[in-house]
ZAFIMAR-689715 format. One record per residue (C-alpha): x, y, z; residue in three letters. Coordinates in Angstrom, 3 decimals, always signed. Each point is the difference from the previous one (the first is absolute). Last residue first. Example, Ala and Ser with C-alpha at 12.3 -4.5 7.8 and 13.67 -1.06 7.14 Angstrom:
<recs>
+----------+----------+----------+--------+
!        x !        y !        z ! residu !
+----------+----------+----------+--------+
!  +13.670 !   -1.060 !   +7.140 !    SER !
!   -1.370 !   -3.440 !   +0.660 !    ALA !
+----------+----------+----------+--------+
</recs>
This chain:
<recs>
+----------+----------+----------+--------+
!        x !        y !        z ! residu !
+----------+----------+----------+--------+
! +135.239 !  +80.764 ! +125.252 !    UNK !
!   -0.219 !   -2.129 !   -3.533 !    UNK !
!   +1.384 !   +1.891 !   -3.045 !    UNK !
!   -2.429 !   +0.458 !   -2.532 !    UNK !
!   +0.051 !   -1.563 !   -3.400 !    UNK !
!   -2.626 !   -2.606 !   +0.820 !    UNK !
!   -2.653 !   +2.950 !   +0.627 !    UNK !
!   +0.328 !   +1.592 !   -3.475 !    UNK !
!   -2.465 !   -2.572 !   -1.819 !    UNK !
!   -1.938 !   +0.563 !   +3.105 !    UNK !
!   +0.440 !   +3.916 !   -0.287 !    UNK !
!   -1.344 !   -0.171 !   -3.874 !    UNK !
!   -2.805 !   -2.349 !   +0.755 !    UNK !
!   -1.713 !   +2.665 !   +2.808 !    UNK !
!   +1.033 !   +2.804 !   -2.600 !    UNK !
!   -1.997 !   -1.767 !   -2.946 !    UNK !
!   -3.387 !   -0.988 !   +2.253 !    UNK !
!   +0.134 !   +4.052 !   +1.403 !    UNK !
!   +0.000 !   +0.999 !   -3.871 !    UNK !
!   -2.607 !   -2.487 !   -0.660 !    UNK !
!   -2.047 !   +1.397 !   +2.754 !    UNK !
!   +0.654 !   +3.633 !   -1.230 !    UNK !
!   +1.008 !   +1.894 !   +2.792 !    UNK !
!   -2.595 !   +1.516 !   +2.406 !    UNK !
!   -0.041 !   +3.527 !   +0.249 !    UNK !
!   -3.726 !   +0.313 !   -0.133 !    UNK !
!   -1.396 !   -2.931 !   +1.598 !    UNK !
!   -0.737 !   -2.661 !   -1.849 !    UNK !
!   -2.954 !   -0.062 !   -3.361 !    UNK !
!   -2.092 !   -3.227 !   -0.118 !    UNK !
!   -1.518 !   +0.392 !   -3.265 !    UNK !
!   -3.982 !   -0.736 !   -0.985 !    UNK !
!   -2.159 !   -1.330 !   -2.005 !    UNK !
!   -3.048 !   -2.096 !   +1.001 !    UNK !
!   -1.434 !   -1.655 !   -2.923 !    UNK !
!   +3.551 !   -0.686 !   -1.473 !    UNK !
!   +0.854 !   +1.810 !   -2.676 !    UNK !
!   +1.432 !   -2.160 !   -3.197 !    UNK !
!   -1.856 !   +1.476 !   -3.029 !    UNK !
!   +0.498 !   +3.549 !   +1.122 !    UNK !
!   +4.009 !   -0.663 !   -0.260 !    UNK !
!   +1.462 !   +3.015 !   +1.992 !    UNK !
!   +0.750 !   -2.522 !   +2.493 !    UNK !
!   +1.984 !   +2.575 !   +2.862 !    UNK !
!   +3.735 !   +0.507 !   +0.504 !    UNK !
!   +1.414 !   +0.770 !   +3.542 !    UNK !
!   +3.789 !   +1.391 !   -0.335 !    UNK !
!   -1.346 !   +3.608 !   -0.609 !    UNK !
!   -2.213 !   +0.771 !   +2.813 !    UNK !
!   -3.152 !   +1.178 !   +0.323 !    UNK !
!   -0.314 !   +0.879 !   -3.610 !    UNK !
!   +0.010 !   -4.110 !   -0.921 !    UNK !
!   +2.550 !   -0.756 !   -2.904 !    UNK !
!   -2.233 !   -1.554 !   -3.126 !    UNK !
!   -0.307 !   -2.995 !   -0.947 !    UNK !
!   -1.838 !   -2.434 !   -3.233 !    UNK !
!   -1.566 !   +3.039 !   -2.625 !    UNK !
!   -1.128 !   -2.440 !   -2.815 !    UNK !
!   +1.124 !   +3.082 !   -2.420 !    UNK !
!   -2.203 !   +1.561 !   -2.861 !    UNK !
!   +0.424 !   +3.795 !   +1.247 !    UNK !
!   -2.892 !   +2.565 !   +0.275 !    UNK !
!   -0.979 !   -1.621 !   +3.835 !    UNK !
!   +4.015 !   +1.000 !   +0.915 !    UNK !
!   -0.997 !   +3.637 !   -0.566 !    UNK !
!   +2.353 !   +1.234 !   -2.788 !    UNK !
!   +3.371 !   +1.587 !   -0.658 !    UNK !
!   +1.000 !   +0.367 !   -3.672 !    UNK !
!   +3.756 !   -1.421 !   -1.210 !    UNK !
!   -0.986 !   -3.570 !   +0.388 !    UNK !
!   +2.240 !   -3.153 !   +0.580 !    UNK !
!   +2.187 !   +1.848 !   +2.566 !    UNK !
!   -3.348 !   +0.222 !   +2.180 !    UNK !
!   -1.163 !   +2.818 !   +2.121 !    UNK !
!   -3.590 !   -1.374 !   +1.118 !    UNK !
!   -2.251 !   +2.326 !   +1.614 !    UNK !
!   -2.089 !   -0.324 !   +2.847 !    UNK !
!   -2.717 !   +2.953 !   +0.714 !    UNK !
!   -0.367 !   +3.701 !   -0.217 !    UNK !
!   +0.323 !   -0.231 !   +3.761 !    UNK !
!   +3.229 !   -1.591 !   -0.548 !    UNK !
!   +1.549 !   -3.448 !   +0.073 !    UNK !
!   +3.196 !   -0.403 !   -2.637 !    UNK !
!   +0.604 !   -3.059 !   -0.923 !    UNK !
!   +2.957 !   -1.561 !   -1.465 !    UNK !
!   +0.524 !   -2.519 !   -2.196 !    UNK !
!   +0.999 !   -3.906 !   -0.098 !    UNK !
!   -0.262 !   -3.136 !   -2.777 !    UNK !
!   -1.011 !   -3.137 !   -0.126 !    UNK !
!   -0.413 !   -2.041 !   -3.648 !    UNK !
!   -3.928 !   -0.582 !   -0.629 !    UNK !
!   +0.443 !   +1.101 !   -3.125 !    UNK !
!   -2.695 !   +2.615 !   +0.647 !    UNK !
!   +2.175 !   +1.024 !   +3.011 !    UNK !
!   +0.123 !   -1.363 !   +3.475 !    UNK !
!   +0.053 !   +2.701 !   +2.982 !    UNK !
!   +2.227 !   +1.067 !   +2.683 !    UNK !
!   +0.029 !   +3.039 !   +2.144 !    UNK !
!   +2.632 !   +2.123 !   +1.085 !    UNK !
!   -1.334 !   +3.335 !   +2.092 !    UNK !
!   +0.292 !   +3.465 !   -0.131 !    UNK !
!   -2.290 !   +1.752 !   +2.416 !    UNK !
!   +0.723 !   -1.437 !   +3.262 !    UNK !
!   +3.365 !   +1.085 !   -0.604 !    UNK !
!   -0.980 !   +3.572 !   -0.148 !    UNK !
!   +0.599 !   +2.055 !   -2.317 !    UNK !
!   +2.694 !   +2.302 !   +0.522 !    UNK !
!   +2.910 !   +0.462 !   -2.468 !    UNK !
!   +1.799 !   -2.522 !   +0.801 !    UNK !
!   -3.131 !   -2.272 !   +0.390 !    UNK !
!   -0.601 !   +0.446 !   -3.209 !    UNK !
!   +3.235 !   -0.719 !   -1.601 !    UNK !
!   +0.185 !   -3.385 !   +2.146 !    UNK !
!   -3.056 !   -1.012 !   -1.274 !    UNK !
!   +0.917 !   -0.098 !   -3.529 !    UNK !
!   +2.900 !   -1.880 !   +1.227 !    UNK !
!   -1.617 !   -2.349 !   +1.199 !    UNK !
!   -2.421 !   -0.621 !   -3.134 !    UNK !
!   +2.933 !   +0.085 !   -2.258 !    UNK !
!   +1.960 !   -2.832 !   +2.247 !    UNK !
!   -3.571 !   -1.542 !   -0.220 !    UNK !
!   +0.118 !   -0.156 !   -4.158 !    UNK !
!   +3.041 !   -0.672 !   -0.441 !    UNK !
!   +3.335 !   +2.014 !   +0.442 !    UNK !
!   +1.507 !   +2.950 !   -1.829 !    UNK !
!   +3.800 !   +0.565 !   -1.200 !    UNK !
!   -0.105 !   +3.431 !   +1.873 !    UNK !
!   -1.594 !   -1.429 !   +3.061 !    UNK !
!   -3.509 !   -2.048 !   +1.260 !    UNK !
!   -0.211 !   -0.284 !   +3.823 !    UNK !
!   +0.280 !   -3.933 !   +0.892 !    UNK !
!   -1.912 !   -2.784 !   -0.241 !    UNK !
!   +1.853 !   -3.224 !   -1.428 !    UNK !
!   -1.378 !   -2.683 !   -1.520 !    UNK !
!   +1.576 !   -2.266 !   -2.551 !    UNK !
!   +3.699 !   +0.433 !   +1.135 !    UNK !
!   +2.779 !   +1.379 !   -1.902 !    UNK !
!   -0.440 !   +3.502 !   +0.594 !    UNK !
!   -0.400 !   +2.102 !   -2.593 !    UNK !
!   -0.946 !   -3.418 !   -2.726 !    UNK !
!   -1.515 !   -1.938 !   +2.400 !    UNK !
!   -2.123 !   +3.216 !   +2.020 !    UNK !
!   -1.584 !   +0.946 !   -3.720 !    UNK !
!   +0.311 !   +3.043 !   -2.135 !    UNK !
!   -2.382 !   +2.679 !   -0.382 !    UNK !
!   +2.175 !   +3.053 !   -1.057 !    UNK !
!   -0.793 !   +2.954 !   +1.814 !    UNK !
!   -2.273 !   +3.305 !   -1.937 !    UNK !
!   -2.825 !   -1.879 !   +2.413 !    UNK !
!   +1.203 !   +1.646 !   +2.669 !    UNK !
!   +0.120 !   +3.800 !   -1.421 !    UNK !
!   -3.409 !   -0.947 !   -1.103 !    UNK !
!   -1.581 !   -1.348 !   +3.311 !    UNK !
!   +2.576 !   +2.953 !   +2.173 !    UNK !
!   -1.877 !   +2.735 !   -2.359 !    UNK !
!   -3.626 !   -1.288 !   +0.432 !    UNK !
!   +0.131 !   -0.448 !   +3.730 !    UNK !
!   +1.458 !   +3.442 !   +0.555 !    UNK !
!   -2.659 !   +1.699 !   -2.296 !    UNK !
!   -2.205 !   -1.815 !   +1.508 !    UNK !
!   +0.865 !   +1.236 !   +3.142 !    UNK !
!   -0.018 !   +3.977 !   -1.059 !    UNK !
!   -2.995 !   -0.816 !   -1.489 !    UNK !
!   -1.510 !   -1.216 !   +3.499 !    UNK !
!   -0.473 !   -3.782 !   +1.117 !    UNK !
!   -0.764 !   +0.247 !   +2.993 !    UNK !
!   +1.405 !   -3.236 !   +2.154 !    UNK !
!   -2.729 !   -1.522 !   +2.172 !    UNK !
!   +0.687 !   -0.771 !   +3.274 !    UNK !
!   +1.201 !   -2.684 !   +1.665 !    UNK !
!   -0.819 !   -0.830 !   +3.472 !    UNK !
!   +1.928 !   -2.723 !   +1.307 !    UNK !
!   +3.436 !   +0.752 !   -1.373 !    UNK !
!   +2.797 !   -1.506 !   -1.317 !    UNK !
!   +3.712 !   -0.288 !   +1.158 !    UNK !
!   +2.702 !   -2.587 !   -1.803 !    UNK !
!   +0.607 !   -1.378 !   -3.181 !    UNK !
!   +2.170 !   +2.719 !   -1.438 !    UNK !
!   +1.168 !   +0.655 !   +3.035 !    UNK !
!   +1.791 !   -3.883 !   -0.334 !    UNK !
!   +1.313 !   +0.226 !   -3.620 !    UNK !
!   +2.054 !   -2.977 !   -0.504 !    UNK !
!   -1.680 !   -2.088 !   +1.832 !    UNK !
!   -3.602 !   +1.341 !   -1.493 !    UNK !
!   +1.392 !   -0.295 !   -3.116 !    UNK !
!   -0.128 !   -3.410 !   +0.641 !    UNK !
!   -3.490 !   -0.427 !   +1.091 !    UNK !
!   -1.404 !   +1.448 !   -3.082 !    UNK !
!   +1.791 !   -2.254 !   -2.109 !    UNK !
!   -1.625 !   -2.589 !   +1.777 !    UNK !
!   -3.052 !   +1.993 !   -0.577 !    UNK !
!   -1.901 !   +0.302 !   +3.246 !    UNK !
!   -2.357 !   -2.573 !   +1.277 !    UNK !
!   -3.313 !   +0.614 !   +0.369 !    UNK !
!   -2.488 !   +2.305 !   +2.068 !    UNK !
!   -3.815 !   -0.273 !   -0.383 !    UNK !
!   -1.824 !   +2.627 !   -2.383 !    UNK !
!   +0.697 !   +2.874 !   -2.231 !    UNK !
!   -2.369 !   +2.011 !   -2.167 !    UNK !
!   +1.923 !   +2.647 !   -2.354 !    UNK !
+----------+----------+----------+--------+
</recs>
């Protein structure tokens, strides 16, 4: 899947991100390719359908908000709750998190919508709650939009091949950085705090 300048994260994105800091952390600057074996398939096929099996049901009605990323449980969760939690089976039981990542896409309704993506030498496959086979995200219909960068996890890329800029590129930090955003919310938080402490 082609990827080009860096953009914003999913708002949604961003808050899982506070509520799931290693989740949103690390990276690497040399990725290599995952290989994609039978054994892995069969992995990657059995967490999609065993996923999938969840009820889709939308962030106002589990959690009374309109959007709300979080790992998907027994009642179920949208779309990107099913996505993350895809991804969290995975990387439990060893791929890499470089590997599995959220992306997010437009359908032929033109309604948005998130899946995940799973980079291997075989090439990138879409595991998506609206479709029980796994295919190569160029076999799908989507207006792919973003997609999590596999240097590190909190930087998401254009995915949108009308919208590239002539010169593409991401501006990764150091590895071990914290998120940006996450350092922006913690910096707020303690001057929100500030006021309360006792003066010395």
């Amino acid at each position: 899947m082609p990827t080009a300048q860096q953009v914003m994260p999913p708002f949604g994105y961003i808050g899982f991100c506070m509520d799931h800091i290693s989740e949103c952390s690390g990276g690497t600057d040399e990725p290599e390719l995952f290989t994609l074996d039978e054994a892995r398939q069969g992995e990657m096929e059995s967490i999609n359908t065993a996923v999938n099996a969840l009820p889709e049901v939308e962030d106002i009605a589990l959690y009374g908000r309109s959007e709300f990323w979080t790992y998907a449980e027994t009642r179920g969760g949208d779309c990107e709750d099913l996505a993350l939690e895809k991804r969290r089976r995975l990387m439990a039981i060893g791929w890499p998190a470089d590997a599995v990542l959220i992306a997010t896409t437009r359908d032929r309704n033109g309604e948005g919508h998130a899946v995940l993506i799973a980079t291997t030498d075989k090439g990138d496959f879409v595991l998506d709650n609206r479709d029980r086979n796994i295919k190569l995200w160029s076999q799908t219909d989507y207006q792919w939009r973003a997609r999590q960068s596999r240097k590190r996890p909190f930087i998401w890329l254009n995915a949108d091949a009308t919208k590239f800029a002539e010169t593409p590129a991401a501006s990764y930090p150091p590895l071990g950085r914290t998120a940006p955003f996450l350092e922006a919310s913690v910096t707020a938080s303690l001057k929100a705090i500030k006021p309360s402490f006792p003066a010395f």
